[in-house]
OpenMM code with the backbone's topology and positions (N, CA, C; nanometers):
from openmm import Vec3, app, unit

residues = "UNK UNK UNK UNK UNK UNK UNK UNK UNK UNK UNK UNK UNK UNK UNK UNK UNK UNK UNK UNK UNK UNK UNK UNK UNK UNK UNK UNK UNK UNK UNK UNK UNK UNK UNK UNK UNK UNK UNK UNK UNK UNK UNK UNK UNK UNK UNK UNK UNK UNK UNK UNK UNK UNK UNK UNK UNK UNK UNK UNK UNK UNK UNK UNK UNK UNK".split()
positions = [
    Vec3(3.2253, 18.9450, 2.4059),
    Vec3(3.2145, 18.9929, 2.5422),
    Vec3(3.3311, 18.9458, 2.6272),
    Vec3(3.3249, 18.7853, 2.6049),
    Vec3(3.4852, 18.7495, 2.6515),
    Vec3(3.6085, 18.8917, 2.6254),
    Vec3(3.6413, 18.8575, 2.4965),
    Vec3(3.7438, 18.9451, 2.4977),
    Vec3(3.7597, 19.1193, 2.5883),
    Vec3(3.6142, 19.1446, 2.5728),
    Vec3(3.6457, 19.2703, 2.6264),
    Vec3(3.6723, 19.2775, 2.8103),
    Vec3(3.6139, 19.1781, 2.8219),
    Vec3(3.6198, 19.1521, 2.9837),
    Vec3(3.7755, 19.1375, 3.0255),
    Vec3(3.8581, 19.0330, 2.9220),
    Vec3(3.9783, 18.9983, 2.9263),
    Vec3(4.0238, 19.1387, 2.8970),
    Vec3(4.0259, 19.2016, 2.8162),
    Vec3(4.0929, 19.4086, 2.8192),
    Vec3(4.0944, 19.4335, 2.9425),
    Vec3(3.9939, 19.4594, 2.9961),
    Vec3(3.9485, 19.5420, 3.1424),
    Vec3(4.0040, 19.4500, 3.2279),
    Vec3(4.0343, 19.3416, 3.2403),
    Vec3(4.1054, 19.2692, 3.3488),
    Vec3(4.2629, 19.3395, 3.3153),
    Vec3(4.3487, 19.2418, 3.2072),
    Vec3(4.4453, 19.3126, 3.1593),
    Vec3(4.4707, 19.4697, 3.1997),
    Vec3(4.3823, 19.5705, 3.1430),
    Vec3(4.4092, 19.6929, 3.1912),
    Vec3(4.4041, 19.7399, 3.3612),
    Vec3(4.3255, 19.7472, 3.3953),
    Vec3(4.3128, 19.7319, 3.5544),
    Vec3(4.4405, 19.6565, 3.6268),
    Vec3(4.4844, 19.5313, 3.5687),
    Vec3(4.6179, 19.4693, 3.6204),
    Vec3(4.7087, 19.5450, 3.5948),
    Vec3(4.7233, 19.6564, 3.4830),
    Vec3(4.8438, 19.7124, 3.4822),
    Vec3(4.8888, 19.8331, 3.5723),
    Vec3(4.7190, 19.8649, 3.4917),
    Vec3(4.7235, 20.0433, 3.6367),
    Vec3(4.7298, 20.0353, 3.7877),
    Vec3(4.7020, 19.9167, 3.8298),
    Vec3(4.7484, 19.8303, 3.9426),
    Vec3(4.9005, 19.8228, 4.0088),
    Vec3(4.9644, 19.8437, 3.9027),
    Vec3(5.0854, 19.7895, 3.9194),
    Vec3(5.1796, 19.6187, 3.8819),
    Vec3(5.0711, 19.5714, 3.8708),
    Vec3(5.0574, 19.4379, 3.8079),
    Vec3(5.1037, 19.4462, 3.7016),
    Vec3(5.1570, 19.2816, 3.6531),
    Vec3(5.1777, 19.2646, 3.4906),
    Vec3(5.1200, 19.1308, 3.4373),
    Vec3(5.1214, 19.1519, 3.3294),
    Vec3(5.0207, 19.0252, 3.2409),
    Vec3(5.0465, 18.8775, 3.2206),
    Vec3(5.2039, 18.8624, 3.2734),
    Vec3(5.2354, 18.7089, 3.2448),
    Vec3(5.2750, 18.6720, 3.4110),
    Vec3(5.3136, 18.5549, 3.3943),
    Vec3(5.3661, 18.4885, 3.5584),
    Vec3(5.4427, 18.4143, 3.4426),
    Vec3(5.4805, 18.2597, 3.4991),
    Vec3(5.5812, 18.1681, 3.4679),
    Vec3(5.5484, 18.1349, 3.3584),
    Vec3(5.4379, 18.1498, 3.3026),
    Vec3(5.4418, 18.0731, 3.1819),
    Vec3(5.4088, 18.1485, 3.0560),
    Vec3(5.4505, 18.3111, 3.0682),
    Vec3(5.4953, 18.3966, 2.9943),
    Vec3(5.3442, 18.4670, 2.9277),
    Vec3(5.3714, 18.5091, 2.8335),
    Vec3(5.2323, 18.6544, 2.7813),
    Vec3(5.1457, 18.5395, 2.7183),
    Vec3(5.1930, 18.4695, 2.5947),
    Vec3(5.1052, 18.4386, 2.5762),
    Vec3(5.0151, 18.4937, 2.4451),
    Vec3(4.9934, 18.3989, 2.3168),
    Vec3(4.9251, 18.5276, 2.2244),
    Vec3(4.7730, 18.5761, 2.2688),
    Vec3(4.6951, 18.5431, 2.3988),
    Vec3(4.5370, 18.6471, 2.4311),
    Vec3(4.6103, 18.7474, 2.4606),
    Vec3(4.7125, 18.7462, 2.5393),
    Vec3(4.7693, 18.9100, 2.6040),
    Vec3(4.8564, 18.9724, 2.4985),
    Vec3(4.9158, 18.9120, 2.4257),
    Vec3(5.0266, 18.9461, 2.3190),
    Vec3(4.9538, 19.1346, 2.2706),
    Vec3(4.8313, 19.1766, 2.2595),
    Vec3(4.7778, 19.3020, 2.2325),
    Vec3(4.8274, 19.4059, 2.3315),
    Vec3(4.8480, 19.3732, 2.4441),
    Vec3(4.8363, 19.4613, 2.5519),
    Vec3(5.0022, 19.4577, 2.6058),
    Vec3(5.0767, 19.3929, 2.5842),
    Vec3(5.2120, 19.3215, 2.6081),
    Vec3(5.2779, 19.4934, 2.6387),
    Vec3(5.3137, 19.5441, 2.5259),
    Vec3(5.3627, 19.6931, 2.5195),
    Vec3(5.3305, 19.8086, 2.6526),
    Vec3(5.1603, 19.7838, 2.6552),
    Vec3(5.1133, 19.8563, 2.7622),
    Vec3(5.1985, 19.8397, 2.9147),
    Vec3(5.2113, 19.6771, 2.9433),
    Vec3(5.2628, 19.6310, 3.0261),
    Vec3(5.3788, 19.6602, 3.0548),
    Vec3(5.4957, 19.6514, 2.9873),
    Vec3(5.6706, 19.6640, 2.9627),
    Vec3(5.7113, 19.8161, 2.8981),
    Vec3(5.6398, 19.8477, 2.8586),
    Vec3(5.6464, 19.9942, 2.7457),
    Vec3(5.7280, 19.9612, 2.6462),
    Vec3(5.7238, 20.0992, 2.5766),
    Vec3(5.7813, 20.0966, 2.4385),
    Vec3(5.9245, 20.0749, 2.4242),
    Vec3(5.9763, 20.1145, 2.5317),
    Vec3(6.1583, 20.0384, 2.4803),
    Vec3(6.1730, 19.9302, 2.5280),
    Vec3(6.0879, 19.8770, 2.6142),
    Vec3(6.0956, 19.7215, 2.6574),
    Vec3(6.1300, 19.6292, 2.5179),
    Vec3(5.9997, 19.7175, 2.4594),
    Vec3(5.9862, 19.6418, 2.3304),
    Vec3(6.0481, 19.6194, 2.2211),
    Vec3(6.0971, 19.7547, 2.2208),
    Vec3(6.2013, 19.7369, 2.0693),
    Vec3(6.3461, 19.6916, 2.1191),
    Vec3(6.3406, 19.6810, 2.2390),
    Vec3(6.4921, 19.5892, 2.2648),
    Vec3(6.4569, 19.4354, 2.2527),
    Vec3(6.3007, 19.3607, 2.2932),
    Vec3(6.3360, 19.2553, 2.3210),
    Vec3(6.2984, 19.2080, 2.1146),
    Vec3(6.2797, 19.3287, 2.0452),
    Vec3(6.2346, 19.3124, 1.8939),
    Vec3(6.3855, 19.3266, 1.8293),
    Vec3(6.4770, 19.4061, 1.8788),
    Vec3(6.6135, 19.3946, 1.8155),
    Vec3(6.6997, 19.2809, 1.8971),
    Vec3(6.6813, 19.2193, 2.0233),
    Vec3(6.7248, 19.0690, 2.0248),
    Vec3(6.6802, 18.9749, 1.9746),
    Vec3(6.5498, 18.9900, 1.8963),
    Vec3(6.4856, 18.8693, 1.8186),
    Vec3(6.5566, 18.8602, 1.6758),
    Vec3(6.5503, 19.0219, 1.6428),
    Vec3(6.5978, 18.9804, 1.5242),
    Vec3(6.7577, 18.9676, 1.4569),
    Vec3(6.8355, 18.9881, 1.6224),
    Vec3(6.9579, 18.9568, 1.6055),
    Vec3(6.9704, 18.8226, 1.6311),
    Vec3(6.8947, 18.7625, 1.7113),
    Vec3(6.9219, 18.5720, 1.6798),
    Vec3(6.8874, 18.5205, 1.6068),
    Vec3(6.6995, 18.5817, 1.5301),
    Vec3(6.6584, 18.5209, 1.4265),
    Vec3(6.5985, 18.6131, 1.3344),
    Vec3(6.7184, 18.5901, 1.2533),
    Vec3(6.7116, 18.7336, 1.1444),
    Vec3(6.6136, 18.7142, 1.0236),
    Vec3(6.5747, 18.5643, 1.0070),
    Vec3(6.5219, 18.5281, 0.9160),
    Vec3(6.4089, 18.5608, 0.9306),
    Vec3(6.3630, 18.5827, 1.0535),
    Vec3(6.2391, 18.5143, 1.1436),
    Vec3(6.1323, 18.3588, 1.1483),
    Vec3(6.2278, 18.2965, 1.1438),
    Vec3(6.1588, 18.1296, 1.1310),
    Vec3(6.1426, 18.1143, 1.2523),
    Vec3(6.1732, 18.1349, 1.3655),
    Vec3(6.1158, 18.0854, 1.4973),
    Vec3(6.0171, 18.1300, 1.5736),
    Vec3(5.9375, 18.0600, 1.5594),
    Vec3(5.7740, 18.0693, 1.6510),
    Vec3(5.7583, 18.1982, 1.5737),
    Vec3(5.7064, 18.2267, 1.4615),
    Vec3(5.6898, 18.3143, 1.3568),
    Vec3(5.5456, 18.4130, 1.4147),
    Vec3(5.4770, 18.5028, 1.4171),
    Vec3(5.3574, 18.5398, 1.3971),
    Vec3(5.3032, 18.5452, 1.5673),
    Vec3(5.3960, 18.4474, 1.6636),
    Vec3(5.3636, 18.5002, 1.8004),
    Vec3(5.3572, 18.5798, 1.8268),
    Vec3(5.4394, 18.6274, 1.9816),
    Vec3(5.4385, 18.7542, 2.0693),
    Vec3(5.5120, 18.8874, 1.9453),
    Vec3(5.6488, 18.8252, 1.9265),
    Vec3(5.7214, 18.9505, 1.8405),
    Vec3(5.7438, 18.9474, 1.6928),
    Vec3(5.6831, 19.0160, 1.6498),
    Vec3(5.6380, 19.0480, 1.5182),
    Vec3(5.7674, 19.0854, 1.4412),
] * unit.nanometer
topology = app.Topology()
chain = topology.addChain("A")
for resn in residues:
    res = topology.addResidue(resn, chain)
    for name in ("N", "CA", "C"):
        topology.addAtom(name, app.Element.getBySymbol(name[0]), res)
């Protein structure tokens, strides 16, 4: 029930105009909804600067960017 309450907050914050992080960033509870927030080229740019610094992917592995 938690979680779904946390969706409907999340969602409502976006259609709002709102976004999901402040200072201390997304976060993996929001990490699902992240895309919704920034959209889809947000994403694959901040996914092709990840994997141009860390090509291996050893840093903070399995977080926000996959």
């Amino acid at each position: 029930r938690t979680h779904k309450a946390a969706a409907d907050l999340f969602r409502v914050a976006v259609e709002l105009g709102g976004t999901l992080s402040g200072e201390h960033g997304v976060g993996t509870l929001k990490k699902p909804y992240l895309e919704s927030d920034i959209g889809p080229i947000a994403m694959d740019v901040m996914r092709s600067v990840r994997r141009a610094l860390d090509p291996r992917g050893i840093l903070n592995p399995g977080k926000i960017l996959d």
